[in-house]
N, C-alpha and C positions, 0 to 999 in steps of 0.2 A: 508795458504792463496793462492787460486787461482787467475789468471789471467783471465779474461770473457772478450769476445768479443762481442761487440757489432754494430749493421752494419745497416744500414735502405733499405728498399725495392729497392730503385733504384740501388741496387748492381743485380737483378732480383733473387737473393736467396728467395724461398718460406717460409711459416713454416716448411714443413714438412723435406724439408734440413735442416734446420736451427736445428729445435730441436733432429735432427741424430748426427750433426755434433758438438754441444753443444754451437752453439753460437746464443745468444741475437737478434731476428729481431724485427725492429720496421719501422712497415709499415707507406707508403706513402699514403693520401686520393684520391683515383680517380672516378671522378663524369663524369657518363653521364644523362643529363638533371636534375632529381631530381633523381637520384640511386646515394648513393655514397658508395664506396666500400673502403676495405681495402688492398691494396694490396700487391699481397699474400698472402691475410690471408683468406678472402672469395672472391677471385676474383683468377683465376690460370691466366698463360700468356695465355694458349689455350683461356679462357672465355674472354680475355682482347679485341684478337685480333677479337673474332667472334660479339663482341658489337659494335668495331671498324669500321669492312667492312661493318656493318648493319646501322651505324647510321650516320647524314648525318651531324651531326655536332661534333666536335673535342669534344674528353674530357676533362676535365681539373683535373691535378694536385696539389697538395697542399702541401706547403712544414710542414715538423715534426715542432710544435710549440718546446716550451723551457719547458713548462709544462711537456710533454709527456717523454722527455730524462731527467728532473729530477725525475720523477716516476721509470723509468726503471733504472737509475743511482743508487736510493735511496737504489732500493731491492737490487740491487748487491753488495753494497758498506755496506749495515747493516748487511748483512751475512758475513763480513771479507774480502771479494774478492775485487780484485784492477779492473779497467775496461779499456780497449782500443777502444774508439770508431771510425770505418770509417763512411766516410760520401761521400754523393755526392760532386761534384765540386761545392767552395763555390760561382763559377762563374758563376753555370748553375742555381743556390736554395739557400735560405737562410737557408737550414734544418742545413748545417754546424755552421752557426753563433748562432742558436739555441740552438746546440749541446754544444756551446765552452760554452758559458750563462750558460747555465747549469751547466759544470764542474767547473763552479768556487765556487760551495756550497761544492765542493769534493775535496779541495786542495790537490793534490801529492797521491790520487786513482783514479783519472780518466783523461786519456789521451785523446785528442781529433785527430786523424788526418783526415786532409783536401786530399783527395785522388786525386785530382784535377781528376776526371776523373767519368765516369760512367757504367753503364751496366758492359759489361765483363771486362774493363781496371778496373772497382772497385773490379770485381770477382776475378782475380787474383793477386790483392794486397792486398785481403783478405785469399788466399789461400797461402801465401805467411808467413801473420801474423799470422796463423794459424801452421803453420811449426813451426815458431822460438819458439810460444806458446808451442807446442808439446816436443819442445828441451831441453826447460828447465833449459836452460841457464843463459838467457840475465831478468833484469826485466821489468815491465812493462814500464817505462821510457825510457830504453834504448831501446825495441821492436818499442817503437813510435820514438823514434830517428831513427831506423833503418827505420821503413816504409818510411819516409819522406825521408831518403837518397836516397833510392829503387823506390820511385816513382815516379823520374824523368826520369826513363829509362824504365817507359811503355808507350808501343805506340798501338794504338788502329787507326787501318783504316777501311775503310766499303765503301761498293758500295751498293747506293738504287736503289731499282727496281722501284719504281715510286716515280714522283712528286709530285703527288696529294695533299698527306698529306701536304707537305709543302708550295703550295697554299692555302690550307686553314686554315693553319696558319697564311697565310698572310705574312709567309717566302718569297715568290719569287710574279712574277707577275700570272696570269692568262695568261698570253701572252706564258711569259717563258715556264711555266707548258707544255702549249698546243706546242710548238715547240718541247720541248725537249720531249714530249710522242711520238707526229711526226716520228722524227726521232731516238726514241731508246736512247736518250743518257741519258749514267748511270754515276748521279755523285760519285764521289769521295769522301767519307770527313775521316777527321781526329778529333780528340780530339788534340789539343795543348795549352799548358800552361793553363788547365782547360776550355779548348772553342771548340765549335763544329766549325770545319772550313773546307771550300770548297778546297782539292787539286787537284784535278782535275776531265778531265770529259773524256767519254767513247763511243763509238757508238758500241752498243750489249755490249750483257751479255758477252761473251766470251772476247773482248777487255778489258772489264769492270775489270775483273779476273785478266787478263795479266798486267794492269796495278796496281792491288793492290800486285801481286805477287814484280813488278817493286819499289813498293814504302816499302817495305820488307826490301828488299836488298838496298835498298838506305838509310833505317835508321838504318842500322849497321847488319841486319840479328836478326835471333832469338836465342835469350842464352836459351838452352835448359837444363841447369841446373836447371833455375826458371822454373813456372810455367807459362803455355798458356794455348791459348785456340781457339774456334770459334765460332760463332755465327750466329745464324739466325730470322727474324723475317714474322712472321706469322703462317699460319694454316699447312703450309707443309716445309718441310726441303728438297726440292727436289732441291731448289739452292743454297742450301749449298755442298750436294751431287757433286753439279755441280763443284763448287768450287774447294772443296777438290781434283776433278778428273783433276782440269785444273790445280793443284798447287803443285802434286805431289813429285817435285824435290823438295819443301821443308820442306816437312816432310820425304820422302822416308828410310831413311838410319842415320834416329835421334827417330825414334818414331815407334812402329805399331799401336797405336791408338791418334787421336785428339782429346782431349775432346771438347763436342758440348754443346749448349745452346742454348734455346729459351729466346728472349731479351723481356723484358717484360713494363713495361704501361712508366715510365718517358721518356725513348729513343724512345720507339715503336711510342708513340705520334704523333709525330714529323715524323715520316722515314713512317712509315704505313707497310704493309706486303712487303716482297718478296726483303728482303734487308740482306746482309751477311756483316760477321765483324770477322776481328783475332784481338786476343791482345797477347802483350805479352812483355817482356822484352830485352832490345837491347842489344846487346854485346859490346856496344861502352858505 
């Protein structure tokens, strides 16, 4: 009896990761106009973001119904294997609430956790579960005990390169939008207690940096024991590049490579191109 993981698309895990790496994706539905795609599955992040900048209206997401994670529960669980499933923040989707619904046809083989977190803070609590999977240790009970202990000490920060997207969300004013393009200033946010939240804000890219490097070191540093990582979204990773070159002192002398990611349709949404992000876990 094996252990499966299972994870849904707003982790930005594709299929073709996914069936390398041997774990279970179960895509997100992402609609522009009347196209709806699956994400990840016939939609890549590259495709998400070039529909994106071309189209003049927001796409919309759809959370994984109850249906979907009891089909994908069912095959795993009628072959013998026990399941662990991550999910998006049940604060950001109800794809979590969906997921738990479902595990209750599957008493004590299928584990639900609530990853309170998205994009890369999901990747590296999945990269994580993945480890302890590999170890061969712990069971699948005690592995979802451990994520849920574990996944209070990820922190996920990010500076957007524009506002745009999130005026036409209807997140901010039209006002705001247009001052803060004005003047350059790059906000700040965070993922906390499963919520996307503004911590501060920036004038230039380069301030922008310095102050996520600032807000690093203010949440205890990076335990480089676990897993991290970084992120970028849209068609080029030149500000990520950028990034990495302004924040050197902390990786310099812990790492000789950062693993990167392109952040893909549930986050990207929202932020739009030309926005970077670390996650990782705190040492405190």
């Amino acid at each position: 009896m094996a252990i499966k993981l299972v994870v849904d698309s707003a982790s930005d895990v594709d299929s073709i990761e996914a069936e390398k790496r041997g774990v279970v994706l179960v895509p997100m539905e992402v609609r522009f106009d009347e196209e709806v795609y699956l994400d990840g599955i016939n939609l890549s992040h590259r495709e998400f973001f070039e529909k994106l900048i071309e189209s003049n209206e927001l796409p919309k997401t759809s959370q994984i119904n109850q249906y979907t994670f009891e089909e994908t529960f069912e095959k795993i669980v009628s072959g013998g294997d026990q399941v662990i499933a991550l999910t998006l923040s049940s604060k950001l989707s109800g794809t979590c609430h969906s997921a738990e619904k479902a595990a209750k046809k599957f008493a004590g083989k299928v584990f639900v956790v609530d990853s309170l977190n998205a994009c890369i803070g999901e990747r590296i609590l999945l990269e994580y579960a993945l480890k302890l999977i590999a170890e061969n240790k712990l069971s699948a009970s005690e592995i979802a005990d451990k994520l849920n202990q574990k996944k209070k000490n990820i922190q996920v920060l990010g500076v957007l390169g524009t506002l745009k997207y999130l005026k036409k969300g209807g997140r901010i004013s039209s006002v705001v939008a247009f001052t803060g393009e004005a003047f350059s200033i790059k906000p700040v946010i965070s993922i906390i207690d499963g919520e996307v939240k503004l911590v501060g804000k920036a004038i230039g890219s380069k301030k922008g940096n310095n102050l996520l490097n600032q807000l690093v070191e203010k949440c205890g540093g990076i335990d480089f024991k676990m897993p991290y990582c970084v992120g970028y979204s849209g068609l080029s990773d030149d500000v990520l590049q950028k990034y990495l070159e302004d924040s050197h002192n902390l990786w310099e002398n812990e790492t000789n490579q950062v693993p990167s990611f392109m952040i893909g349709s549930t986050i990207g949404t929202h932020i739009g191109p030309g926005a970077i992000a670390v996650a990782f876990f705190s040492k405190n």
